[in-house]
C-alpha positions in Angstrom: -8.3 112.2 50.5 -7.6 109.2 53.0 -10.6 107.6 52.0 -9.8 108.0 47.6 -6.1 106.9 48.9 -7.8 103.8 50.3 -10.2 103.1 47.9 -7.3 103.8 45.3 -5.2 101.2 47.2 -7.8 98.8 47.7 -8.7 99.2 43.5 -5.1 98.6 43.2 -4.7 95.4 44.5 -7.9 94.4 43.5 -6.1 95.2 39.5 -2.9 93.4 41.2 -4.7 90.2 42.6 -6.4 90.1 38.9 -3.8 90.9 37.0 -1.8 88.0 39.4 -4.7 85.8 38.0 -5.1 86.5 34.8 -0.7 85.9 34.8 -1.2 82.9 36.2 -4.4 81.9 34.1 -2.0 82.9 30.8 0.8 81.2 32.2 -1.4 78.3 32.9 -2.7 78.6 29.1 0.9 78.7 27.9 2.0 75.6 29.3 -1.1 74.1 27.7 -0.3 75.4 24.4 2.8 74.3 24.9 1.6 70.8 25.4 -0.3 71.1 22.5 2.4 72.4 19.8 4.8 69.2 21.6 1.8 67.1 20.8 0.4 68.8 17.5 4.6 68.3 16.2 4.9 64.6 17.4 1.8 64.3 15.6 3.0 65.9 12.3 6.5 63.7 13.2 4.1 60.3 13.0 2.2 61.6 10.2 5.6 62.4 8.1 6.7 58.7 9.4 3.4 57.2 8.7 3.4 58.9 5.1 7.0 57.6 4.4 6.0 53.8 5.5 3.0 53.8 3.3 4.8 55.7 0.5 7.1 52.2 1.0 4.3 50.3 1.3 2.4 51.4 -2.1 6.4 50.6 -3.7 7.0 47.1 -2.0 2.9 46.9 -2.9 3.8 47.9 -7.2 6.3 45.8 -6.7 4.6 42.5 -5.4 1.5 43.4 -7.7 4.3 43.1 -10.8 6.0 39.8 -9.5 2.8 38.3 -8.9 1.1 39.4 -12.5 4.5 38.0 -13.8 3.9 34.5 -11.8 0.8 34.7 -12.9 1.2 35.1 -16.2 4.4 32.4 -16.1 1.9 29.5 -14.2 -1.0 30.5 -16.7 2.1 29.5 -19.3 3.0 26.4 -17.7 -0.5 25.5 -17.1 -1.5 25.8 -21.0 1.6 23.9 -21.6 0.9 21.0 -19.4 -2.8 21.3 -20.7 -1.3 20.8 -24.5 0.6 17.6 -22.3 -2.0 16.6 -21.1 -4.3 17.0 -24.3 -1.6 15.3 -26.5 -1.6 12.7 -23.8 -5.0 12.0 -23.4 -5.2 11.4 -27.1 -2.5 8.7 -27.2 -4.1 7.3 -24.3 -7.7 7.3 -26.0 -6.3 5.7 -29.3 -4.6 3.2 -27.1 -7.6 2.3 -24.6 -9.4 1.7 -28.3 -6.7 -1.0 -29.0 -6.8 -2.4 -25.8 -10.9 -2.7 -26.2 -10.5 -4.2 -29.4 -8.1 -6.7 -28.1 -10.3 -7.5 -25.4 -13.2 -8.2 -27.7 -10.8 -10.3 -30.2 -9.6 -12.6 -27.0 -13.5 -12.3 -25.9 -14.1 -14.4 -28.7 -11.1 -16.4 -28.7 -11.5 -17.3 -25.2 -15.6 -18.3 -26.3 -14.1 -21.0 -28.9 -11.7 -22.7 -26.8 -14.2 -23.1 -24.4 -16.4 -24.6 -26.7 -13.2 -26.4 -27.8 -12.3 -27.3 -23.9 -16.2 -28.5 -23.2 -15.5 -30.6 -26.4 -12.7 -32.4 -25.2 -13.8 -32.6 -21.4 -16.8 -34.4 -23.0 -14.4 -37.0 -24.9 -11.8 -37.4 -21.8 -15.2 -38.1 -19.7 -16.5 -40.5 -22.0 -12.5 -42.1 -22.1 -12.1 -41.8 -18.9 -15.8 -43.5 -18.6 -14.6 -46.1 -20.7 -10.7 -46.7 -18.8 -12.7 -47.2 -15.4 -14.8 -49.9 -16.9 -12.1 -51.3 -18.2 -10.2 -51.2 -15.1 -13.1 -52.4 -13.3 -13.0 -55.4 -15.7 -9.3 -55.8 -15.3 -9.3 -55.4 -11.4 -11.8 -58.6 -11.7 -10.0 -60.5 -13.6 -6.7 -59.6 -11.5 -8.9 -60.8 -8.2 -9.8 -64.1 -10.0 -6.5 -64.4 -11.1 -5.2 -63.6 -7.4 -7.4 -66.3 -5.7 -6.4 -68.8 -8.4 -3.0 -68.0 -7.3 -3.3 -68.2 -3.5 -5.6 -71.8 -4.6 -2.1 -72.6 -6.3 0.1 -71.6 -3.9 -2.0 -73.5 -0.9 -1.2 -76.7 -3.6 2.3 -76.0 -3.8 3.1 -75.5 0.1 1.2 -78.6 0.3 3.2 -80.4 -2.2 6.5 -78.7 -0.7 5.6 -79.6 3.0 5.2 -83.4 1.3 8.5 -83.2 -0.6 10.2 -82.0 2.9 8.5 -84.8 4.8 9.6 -87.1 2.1 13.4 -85.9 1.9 13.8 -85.7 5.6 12.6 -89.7 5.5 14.6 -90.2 2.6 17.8 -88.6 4.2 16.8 -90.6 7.2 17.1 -94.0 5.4 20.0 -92.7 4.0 21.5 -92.2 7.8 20.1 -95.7 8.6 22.0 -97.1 5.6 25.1 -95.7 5.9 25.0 -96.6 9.6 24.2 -100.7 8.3 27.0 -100.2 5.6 29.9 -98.9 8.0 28.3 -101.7 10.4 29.0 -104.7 7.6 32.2 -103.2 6.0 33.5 -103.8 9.7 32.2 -107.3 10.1 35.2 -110.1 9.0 32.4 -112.4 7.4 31.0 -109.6 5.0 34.6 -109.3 4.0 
């Protein structure tokens, strides 16, 4: 009876000691699964957020995609506008640049005859001007000749002036001499 007793006792705390385990192994698992629901419901939390930010996202998304179909559409306006501008423009331009060429060829051709005009006279002022320096040259030799004849003329008249000087200051000293012989008989009795 002893020995069942003990064997008895010793299967009992055998059952204890696993039963102490298998508590501590559950209470162990708890707390894990408790982990996991926290995490598993943070994780729904972040999915719920997550759902609501891209829920916003695809809205402020729709909402972009319409303002920018509606640029888009409103610059693809503007551009066929300014293309009709531009086209418009571009014409007048075209129809002007044709003027502008024909202008250039009519002042092509007027600029040709006056320089045939301008080599015309150029030719004529050459053959003046040809004709005025030969003429000069003639004149400048006949102003030379006429120059020395002059300075031959002038030698003849400084001569004749030196003589005329020589001769008046004589002349005004005989005078001297006979106003001195005059003065000297007007005060002699006898001449008296």
């Amino acid at each position: 009876g002893v020995f069942l007793y003990n064997h008895l006792q010793q299967k009992v705390r055998n059952a204890e000691a696993l039963t102490q385990k298998y508590k501590q192994q559950q209470e162990g698992l708890s707390a894990q699964l408790q982990v996991v629901y926290e995490h598993r419901s943070r994780l729904e939390r972040s999915l719920q957020k997550e759902r609501g930010e891209h829920k916003k996202t695809k809205e402020d998304f729709l909402v972009y995609k319409l303002e920018a179909q509606e640029a888009l559409n409103k610059e693809k306006q503007d551009s066929l506008n300014r293309y009709g501008a531009l086209s418009s423009q571009h014409k007048i331009l075209k129809n002007q640049h044709e003027d502008v060429k024909k202008q250039l060829l009519d002042l092509q051709l007027q600029h040709n005859s006056l320089k045939l005009e301008h080599r015309k006279t150029l030719e004529a002022h050459s053959q003046k001007y040809a004709q005025l320096q030969q003429e000069r040259d003639s004149e400048v030799t006949n102003l030379q000749d006429t120059v020395f004849k002059l300075r031959e003329e002038s030698k003849l008249l400084r001569k004749a002036h030196q003589e005329v000087h020589t001769q008046l200051l004589n002349a005004q000293a005989q005078m001297e001499e006979f106003r001195q012989l005059k003065e000297a008989l007007q005060k002699m009795p006898s001449f008296k």
